[in-house]
C-alpha positions as CSV (number, residue, x, y, z in Angstrom):
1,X,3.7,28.2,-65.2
2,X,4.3,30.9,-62.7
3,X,1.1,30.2,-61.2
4,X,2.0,26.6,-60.8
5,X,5.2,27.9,-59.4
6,X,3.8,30.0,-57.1
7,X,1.6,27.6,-55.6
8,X,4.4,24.9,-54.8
9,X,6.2,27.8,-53.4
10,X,3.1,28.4,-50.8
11,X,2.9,24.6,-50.1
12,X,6.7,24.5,-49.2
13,X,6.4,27.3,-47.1
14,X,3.3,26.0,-45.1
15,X,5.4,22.8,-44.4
16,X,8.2,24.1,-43.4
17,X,5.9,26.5,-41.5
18,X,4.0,23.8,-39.7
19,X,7.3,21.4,-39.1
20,X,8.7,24.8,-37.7
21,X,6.0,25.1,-35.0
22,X,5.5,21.6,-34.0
23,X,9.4,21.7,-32.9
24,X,8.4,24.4,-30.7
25,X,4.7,23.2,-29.2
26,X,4.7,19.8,-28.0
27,X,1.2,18.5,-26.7
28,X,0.4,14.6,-25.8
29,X,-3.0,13.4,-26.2
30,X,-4.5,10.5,-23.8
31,X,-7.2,9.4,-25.8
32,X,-7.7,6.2,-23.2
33,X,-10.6,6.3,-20.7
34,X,-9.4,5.7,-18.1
35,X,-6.4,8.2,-18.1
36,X,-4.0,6.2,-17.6
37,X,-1.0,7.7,-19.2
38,X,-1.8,11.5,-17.9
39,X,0.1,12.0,-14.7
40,X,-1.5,13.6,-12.1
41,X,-0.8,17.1,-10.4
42,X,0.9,15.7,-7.3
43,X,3.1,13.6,-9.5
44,X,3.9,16.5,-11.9
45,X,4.4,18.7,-8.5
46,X,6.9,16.3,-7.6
47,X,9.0,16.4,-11.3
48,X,8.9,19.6,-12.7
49,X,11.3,21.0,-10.7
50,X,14.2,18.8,-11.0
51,X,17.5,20.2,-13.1
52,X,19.7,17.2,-12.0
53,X,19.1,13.9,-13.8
54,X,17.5,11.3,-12.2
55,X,18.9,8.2,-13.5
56,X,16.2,4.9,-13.6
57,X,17.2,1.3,-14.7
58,X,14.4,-1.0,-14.7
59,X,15.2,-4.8,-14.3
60,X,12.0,-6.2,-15.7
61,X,13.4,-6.5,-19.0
62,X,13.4,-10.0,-21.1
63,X,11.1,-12.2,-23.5
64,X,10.8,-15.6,-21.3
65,X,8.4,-14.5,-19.0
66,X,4.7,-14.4,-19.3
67,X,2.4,-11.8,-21.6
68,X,0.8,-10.2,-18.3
69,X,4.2,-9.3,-17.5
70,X,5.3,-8.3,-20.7
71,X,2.2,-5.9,-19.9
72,X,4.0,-4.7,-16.7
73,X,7.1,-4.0,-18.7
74,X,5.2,-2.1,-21.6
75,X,3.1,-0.1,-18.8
76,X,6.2,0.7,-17.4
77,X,7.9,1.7,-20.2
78,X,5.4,4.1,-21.6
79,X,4.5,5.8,-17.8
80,X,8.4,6.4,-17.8
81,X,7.9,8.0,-20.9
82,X,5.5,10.0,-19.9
83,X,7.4,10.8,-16.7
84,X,10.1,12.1,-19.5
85,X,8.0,14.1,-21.5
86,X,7.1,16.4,-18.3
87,X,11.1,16.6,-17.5
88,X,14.3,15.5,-19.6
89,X,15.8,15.1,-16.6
90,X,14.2,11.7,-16.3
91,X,16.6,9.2,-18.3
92,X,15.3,5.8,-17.9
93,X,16.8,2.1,-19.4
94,X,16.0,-0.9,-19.1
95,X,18.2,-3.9,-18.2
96,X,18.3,-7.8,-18.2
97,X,20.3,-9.1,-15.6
98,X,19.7,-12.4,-16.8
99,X,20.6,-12.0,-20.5
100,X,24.2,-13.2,-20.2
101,X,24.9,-16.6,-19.0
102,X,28.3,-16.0,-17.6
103,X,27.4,-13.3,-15.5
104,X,23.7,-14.8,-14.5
105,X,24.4,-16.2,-11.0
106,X,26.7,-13.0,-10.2
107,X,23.8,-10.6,-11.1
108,X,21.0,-12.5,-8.8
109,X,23.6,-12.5,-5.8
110,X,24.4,-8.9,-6.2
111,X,21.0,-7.9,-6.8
112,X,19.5,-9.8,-3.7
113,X,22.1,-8.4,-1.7
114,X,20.4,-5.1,-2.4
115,X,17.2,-6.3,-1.7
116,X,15.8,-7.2,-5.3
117,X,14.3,-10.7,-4.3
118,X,14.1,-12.3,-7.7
119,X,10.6,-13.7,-8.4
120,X,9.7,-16.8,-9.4
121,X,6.8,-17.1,-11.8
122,X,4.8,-20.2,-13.9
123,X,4.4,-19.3,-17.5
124,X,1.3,-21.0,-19.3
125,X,1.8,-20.5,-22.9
126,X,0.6,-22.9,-26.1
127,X,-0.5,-24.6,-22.9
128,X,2.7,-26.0,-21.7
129,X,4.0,-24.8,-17.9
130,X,7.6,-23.4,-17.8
131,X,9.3,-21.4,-15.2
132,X,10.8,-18.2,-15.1
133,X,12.6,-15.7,-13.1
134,X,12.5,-12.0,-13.2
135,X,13.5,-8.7,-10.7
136,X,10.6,-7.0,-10.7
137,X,12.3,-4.3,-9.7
138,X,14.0,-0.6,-10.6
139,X,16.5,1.7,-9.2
140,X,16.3,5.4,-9.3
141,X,19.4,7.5,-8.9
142,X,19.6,11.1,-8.7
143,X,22.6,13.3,-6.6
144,X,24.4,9.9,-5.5
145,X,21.4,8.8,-3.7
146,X,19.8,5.5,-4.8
147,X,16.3,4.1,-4.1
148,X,14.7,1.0,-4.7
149,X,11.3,1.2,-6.8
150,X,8.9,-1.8,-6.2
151,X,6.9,-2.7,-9.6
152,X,4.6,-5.7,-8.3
153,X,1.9,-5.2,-6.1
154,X,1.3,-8.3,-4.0
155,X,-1.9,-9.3,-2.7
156,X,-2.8,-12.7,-0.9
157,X,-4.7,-15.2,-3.2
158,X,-4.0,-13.3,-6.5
159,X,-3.6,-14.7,-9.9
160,X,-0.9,-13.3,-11.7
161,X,-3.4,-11.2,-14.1
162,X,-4.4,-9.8,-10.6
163,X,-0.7,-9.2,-9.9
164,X,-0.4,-7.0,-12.9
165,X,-3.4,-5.1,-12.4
166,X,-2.7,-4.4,-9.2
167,X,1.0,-3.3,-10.0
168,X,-0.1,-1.3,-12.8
169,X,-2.4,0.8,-10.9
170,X,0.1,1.1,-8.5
171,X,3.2,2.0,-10.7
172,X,2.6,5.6,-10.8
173,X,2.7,6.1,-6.9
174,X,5.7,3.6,-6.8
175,X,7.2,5.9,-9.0
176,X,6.2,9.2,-7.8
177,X,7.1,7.9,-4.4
178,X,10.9,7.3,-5.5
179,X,11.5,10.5,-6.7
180,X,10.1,12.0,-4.1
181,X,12.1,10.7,-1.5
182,X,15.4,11.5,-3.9
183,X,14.8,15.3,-4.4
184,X,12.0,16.3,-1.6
185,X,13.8,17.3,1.6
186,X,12.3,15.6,4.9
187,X,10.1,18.4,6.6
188,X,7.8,16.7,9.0
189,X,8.5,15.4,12.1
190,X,6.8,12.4,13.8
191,X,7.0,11.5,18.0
192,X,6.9,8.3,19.0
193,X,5.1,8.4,22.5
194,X,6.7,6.9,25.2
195,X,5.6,6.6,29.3
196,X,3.1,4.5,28.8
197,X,4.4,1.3,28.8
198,X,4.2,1.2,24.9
199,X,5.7,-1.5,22.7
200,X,9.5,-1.4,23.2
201,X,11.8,0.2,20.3
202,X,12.9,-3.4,18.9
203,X,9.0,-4.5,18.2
204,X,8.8,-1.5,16.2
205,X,12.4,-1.2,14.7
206,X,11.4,-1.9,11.2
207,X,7.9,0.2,10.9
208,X,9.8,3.3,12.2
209,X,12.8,2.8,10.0
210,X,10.5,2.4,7.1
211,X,8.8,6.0,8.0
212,X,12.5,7.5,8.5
213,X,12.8,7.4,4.9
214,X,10.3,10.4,4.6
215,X,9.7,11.8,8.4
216,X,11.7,12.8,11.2
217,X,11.5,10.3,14.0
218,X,12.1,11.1,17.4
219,X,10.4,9.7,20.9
220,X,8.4,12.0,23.3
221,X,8.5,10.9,26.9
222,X,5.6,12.0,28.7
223,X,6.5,11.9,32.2
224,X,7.9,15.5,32.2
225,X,3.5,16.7,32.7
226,X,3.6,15.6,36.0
227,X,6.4,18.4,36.5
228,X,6.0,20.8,33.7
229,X,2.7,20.7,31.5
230,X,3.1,23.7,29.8
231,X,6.6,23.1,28.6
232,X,5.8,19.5,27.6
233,X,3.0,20.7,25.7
234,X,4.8,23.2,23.8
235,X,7.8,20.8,23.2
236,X,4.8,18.5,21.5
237,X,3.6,21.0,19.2
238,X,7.0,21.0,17.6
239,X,5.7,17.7,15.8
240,X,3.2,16.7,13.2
241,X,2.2,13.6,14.5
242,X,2.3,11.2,17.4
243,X,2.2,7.6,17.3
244,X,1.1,6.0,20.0
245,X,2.2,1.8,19.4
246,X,-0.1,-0.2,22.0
247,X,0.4,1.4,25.1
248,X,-0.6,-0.7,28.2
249,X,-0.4,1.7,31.6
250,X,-3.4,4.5,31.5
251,X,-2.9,7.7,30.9
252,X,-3.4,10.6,33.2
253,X,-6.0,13.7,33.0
254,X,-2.9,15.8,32.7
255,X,-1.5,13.4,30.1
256,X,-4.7,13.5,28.3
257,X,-5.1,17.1,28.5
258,X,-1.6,17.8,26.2
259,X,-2.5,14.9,23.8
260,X,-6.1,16.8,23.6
261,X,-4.7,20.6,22.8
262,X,-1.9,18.9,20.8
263,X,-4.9,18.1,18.5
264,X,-6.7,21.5,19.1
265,X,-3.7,23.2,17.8
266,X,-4.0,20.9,14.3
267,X,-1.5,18.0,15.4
268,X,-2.5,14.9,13.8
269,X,-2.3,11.2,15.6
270,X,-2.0,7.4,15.3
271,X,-3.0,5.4,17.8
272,X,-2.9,1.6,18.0
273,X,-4.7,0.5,21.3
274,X,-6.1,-2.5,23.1
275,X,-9.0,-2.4,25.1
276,X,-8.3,-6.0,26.2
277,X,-5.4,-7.6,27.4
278,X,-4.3,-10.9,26.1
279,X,-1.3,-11.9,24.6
280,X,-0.6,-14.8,22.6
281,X,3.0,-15.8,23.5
282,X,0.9,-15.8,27.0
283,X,-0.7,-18.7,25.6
284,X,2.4,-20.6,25.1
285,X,3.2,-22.0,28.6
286,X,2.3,-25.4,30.4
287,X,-1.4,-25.3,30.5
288,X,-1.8,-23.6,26.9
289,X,-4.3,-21.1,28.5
290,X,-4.6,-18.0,30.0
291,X,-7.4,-15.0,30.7
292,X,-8.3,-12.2,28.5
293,X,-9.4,-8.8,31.1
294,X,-10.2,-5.8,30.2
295,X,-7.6,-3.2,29.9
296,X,-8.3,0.3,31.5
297,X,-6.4,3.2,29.9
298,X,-8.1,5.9,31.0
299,X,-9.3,6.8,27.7
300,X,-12.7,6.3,27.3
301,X,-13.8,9.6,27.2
302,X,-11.2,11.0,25.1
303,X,-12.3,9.0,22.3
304,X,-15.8,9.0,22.7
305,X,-15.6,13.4,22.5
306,X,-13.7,12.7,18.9
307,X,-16.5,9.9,17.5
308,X,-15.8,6.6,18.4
309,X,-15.5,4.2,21.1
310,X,-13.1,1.0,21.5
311,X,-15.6,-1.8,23.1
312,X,-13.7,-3.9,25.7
313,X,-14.5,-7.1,23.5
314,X,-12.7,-9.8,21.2
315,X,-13.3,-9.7,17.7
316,X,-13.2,-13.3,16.6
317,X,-13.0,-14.4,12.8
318,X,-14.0,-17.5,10.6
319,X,-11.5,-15.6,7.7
320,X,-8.3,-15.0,9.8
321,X,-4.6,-16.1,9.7
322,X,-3.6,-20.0,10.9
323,X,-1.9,-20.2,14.0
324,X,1.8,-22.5,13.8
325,X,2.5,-25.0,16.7
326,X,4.1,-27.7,17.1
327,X,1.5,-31.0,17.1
328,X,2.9,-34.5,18.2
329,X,5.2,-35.8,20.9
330,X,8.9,-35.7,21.1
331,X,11.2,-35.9,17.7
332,X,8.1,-37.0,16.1
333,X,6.1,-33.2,16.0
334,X,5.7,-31.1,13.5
335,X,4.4,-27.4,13.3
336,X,1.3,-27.2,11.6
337,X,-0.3,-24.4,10.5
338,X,-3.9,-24.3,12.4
339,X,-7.2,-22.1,12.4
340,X,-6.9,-19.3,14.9
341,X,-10.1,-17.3,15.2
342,X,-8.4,-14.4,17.0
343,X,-5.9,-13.3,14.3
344,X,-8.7,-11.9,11.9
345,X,-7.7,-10.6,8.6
346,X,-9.2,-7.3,7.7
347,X,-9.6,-5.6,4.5
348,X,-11.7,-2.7,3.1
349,X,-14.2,-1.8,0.0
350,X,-13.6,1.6,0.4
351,X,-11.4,3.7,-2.3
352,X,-10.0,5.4,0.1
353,X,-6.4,6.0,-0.9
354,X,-5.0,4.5,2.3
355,X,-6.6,1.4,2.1
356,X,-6.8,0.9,-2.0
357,X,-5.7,-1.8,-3.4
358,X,-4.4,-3.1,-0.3
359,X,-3.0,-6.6,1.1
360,X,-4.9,-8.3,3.7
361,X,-3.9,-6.8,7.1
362,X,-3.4,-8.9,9.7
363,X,-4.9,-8.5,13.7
364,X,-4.3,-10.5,16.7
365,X,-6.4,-10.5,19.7
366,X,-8.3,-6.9,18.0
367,X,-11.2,-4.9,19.7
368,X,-14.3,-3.4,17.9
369,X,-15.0,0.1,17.3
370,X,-18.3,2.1,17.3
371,X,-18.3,5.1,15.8
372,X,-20.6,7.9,17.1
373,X,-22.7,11.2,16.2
374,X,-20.9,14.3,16.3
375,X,-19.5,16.8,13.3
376,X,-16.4,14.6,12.5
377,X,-16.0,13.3,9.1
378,X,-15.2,8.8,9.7
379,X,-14.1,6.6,7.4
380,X,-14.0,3.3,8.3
381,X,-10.9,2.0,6.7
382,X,-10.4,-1.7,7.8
383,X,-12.9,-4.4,9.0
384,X,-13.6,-8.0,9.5
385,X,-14.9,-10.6,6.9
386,X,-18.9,-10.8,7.6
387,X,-18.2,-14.5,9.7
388,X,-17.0,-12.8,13.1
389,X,-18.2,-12.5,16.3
390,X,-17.5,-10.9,19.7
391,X,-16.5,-12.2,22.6
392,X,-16.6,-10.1,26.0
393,X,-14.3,-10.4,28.9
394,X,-13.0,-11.7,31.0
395,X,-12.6,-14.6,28.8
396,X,-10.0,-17.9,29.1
397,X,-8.2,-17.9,25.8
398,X,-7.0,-21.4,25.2
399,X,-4.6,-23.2,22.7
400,X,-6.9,-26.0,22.4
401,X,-9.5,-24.5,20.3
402,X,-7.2,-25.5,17.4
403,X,-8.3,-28.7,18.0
404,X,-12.1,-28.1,17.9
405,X,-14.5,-27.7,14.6
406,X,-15.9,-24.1,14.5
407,X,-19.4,-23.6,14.7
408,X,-20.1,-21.1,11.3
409,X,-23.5,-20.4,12.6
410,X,-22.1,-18.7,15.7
411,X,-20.3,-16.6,13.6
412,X,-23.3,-14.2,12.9
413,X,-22.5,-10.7,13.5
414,X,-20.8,-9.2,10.8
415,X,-18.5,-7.3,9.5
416,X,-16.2,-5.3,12.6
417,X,-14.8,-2.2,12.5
418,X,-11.0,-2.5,14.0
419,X,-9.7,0.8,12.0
420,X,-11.6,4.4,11.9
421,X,-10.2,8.1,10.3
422,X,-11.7,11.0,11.7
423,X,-11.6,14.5,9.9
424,X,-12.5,17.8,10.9
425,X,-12.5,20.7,14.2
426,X,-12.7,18.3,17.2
427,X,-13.8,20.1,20.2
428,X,-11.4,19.5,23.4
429,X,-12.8,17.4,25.6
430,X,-11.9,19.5,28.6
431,X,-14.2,21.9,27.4
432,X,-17.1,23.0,29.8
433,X,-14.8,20.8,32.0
434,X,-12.7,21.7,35.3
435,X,-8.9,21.2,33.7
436,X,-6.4,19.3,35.9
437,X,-4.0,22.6,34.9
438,X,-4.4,25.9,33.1
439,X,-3.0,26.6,29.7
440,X,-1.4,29.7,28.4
441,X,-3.0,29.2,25.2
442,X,-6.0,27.2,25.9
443,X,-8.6,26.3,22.6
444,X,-11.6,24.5,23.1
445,X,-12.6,23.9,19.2
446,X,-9.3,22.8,17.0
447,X,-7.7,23.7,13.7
448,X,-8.9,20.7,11.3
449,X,-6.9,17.8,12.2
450,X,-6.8,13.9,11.2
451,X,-6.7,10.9,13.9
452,X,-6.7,7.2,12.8
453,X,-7.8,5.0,15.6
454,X,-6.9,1.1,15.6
455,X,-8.4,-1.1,18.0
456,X,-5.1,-3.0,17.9
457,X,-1.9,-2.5,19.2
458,X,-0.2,-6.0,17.2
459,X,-0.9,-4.3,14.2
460,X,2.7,-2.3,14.2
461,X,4.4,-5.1,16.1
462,X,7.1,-6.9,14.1
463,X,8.8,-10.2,15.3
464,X,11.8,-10.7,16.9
465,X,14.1,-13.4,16.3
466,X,17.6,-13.6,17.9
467,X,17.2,-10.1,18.8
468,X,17.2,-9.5,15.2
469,X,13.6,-7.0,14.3
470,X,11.8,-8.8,11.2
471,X,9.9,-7.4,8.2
472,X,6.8,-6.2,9.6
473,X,3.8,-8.0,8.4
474,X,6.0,-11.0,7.2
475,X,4.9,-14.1,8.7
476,X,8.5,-16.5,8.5
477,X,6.1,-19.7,9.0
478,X,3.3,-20.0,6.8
479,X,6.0,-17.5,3.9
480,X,3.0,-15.0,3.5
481,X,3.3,-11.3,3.8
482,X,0.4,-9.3,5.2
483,X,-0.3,-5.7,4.1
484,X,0.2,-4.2,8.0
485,X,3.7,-2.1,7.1
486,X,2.0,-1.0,3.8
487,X,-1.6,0.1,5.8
488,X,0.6,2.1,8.3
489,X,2.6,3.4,5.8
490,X,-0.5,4.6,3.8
491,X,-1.9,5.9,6.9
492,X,1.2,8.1,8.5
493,X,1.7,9.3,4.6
494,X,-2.2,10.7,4.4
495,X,-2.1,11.8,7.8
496,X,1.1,14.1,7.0
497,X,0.9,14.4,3.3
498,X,0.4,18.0,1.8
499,X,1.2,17.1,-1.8
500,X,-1.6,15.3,-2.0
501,X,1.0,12.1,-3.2
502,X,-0.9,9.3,-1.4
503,X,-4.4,10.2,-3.5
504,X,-2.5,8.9,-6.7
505,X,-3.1,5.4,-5.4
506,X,-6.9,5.9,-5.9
507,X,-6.3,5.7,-9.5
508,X,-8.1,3.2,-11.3
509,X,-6.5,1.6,-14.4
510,X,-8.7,-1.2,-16.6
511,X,-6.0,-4.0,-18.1
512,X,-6.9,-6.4,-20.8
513,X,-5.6,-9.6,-20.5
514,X,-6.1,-12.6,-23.3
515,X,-7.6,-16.1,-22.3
516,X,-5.1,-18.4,-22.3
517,X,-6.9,-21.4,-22.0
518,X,-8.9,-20.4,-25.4
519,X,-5.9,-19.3,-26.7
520,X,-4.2,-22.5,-26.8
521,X,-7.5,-24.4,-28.0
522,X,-8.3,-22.1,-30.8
523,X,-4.7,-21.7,-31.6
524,X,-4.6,-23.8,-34.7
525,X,-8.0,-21.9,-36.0
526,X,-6.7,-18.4,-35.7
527,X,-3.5,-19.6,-37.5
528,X,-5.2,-20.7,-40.7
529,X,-7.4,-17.8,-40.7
530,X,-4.5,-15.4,-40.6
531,X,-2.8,-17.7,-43.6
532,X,-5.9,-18.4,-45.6
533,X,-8.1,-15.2,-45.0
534,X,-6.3,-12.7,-46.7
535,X,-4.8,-15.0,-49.8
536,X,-8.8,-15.8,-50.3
537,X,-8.8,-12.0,-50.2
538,X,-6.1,-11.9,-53.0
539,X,-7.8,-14.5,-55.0
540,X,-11.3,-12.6,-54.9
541,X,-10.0,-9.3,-55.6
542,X,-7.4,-10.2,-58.1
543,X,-10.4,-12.7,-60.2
544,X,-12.9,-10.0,-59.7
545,X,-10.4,-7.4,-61.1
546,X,-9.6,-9.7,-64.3
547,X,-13.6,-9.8,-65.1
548,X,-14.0,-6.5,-65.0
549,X,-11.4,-5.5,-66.9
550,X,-12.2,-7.8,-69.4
551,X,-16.1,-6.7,-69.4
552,X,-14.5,-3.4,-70.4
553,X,-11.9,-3.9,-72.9
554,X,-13.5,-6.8,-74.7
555,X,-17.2,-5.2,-75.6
């Protein structure tokens, strides 16, 4: 009896013993192959030191809308939960503005004022097409700040399985973004270059406000060289990275000579530029026409000492964006939307994080770019659709190539480079050169720096209308968004990022979706199986049970 005694007393103590020590040590285990629910350092980085609560309410919340985004809202849920588990601070809930009838229309207005566009979608279930509506959307809150947290990814062409992969893979770096702009204090600063007769502030507005929310912005005039070199260049250095938005009067060697240290000394730089010039609201005038020249900005050789070189041609494209104008005569036109060869739409293969899982981005009027032999690390980040071809200048541009068909067997020289990143020690280009003025500080082989080249300066250029700036990348006729604010984005973030925060959009994550289309033939099949299969079971096993216990008892 004591014995006995003694060894229930053992087994209470080793479980109070083990329920002791697992209140204490806490480990998760991600058991999936892809990783999907272990965060990643940079997003951890970003978390662990936060002693405020950050408050999240997520608005995709409901049971009328389709499974792949009932997927969305479980993937969310559980990478909040996992956002939780690495800090309590993170408090999350989620919320259906459209449960209550009363209040229905009140949420939506209120919501959209914010900018939560509600989204329509078409639910196939049992095969019948319904509609629903939901706000793909959540709101993080920490310190009386409040940002708005995207959770669809939207891509051009894409089914809305598509839509869901891409917005899971991307709901970690939506995330991590958020509450990194609620608790990380702004720290680099970014100079938009001016002198040049670069695109004015309002055909810009909305790119540079969207880089505000992490950078500070200011604009860097270079006209003070001419005066001063040495002063401008060290009033440069002050920033991280300059931005130069398609500027149209050339630079001079005094010019080129600050931009060029400004990169020795480890500054990093975007620059959008057109080797051509041609405009399309040139085109809209009387004759419908006008003449595509060469554009000299005195900065040939600057790029060709980094690796690449901006040929003075017209990348045309089979797989661009239409064109709207207004066909007919009088009251009786209508705009139509019509193949344009010259706006080509660019994309990439690479998983590069800047250009992963990325929109189409949209170019008018763009140049190629060679890239060339030297000790510089290039990625080329976007190109052209293999149908393209180039087309040198001078060149007439008309309007009435709308109206022709388009040879494809002209289009035969493949994909074009239009965006290039180069890493690594550049070496000046004024080096074994006479210099056009001497430097207190002169280096002739860099600190490793980062420059993204664009043969485009349309790229960042938002419309105007009613002197009112419009989303960037949104095009108000055709209703389509290209991904040109999100490419930027991604590339000022990698060019400045020390966390390492934009490499979380690299992540891949495999989602399983169900046929639908088999689901609602099969449908009656699968029901029967789940009634009938396991009361056959019951039958078998019960009959088979009665026999043997009647073999046993009865001999």
């Amino acid at each position: 009896m004591n014995k006995n005694i003694k060894h229930i007393a053992i087994f209470l103590f080793a479980i109070i013993a083990i329920n002791f020590l697992s209140s204490k040590v806490f480990k998760r285990f991600d058991l999936t192959a892809d990783n999907r629910y272990t965060l990643s350092e940079s997003a951890i980085h970003i978390i662990k030191d936060i002693e405020s609560p950050i408050i999240v309410d997520v608005f995709l919340s409901g049971d009328d809308f389709p499974s792949e985004f009932r997927r969305l809202q479980k993937e969310t849920k559980q990478l909040l939960e996992e956002f939780s588990a690495e800090n309590s601070q993170i408090i999350f809930n989620f919320i259906n503005p459209l449960e209550n009838e009363s209040t229905r229309e009140k949420n939506i207005q209120e919501l959209t004022q914010r900018g939560l566009t509600p989204m329509q979608l078409s639910v196939q279930e049992s095969g019948k097409a319904t509609q629903a509506v939901i706000f793909p959307w959540a709101l993080a809150s920490y310190n009386n700040q409040t940002v708005i947290i995207p959770l669809i990814k939207n891509k051009i062409g894409a089914s809305q399985q598509e839509l869901v992969t891409n917005s899971v893979q991307h709901l970690e770096y939506a995330f991590a973004d958020g509450f990194n702009k609620l608790t990380k204090p702004k720290r680099r600063k970014v100079a938009i270059l001016k002198g040049n007769n670069q695109l004015e502030d309002k055909y810009i507005a909305d790119f540079v406000k969207k880089i505000g929310e992490y950078y500070f912005i200011a604009p860097f005039t270079l006209d003070s060289v001419a005066n001063n070199p040495q002063k401008t260049l060290e009033d440069l250095k002050r920033f991280d990275l300059i931005i130069s938005a398609k500027p149209t009067e050339a630079f001079t060697e005094k010019e080129k000579l600050v931009l060029d240290q400004f990169t020795m000394h480890g500054g990093k730089s975007l620059w959008l530029v057109d080797a051509v010039a041609i405009e399309k609201d040139s085109l809209y005038n009387d004759t419908g026409k006008n003449i595509a020249v060469t554009r000299d900005l005195n900065l040939t050789d600057f790029f060709f000492k980094y690796g690449v070189r901006i040929n003075p041609v017209i990348v045309s494209s089979l797989y661009s964006a239409p064109i709207t104008l207004a066909m007919g005569q009088g009251s009786e036109s209508q705009f139509q939307h019509l193949k344009w060869p010259y706006s080509p739409l660019a994309s990439s293969n690479s998983k590069h994080a800047i250009v992963h899982n990325l929109n189409l981005v949209k170019f008018d009027f763009a140049n190629q770019i060679d890239t060339l032999k030297n000790n510089i690390s290039k990625t080329i980040l976007l190109e052209t659709a293999p149908l393209a071809k180039l087309e040198g200048t001078p060149k007439e541009i008309s309007l009435e190539l709308v109206t022709q068909e388009l040879d494809p067997t002209r289009f035969n020289k493949g994909s074009q480079t239009l965006a290039v990143l180069l890493e690594g020690s550049f070496t000046s280009i004024y080096n074994n050169r006479v210099k056009p003025f001497q430097l207190s500080k002169e280096k002739n082989k860099g600190t490793p720096s980062k420059i993204i080249v664009i043969a485009d300066g349309n790229i960042i250029k938002n419309d105007v209308i009613k002197n009112r700036p419009q989303e960037l990348g949104f095009d108000h006729w055709t209703g389509k968004t290209y991904g040109n604010k999100e490419f930027l984005l991604n590339a000022v973030n990698y060019l400045l990022d020390d966390d390492g925060l934009i490499n979380i959009r690299s992540k891949e994550i495999a989602v399983a979706f169900l046929d639908h289309q088999k689901v609602a033939t099969e449908k009656s099949k699968w029901q029967l199986t789940n009634i009938l299969l396991p009361l056959g079971l019951l039958i078998f096993f019960g009959l088979g049970f009665n026999y043997i216990r009647k073999k046993k008892y009865t001999s």
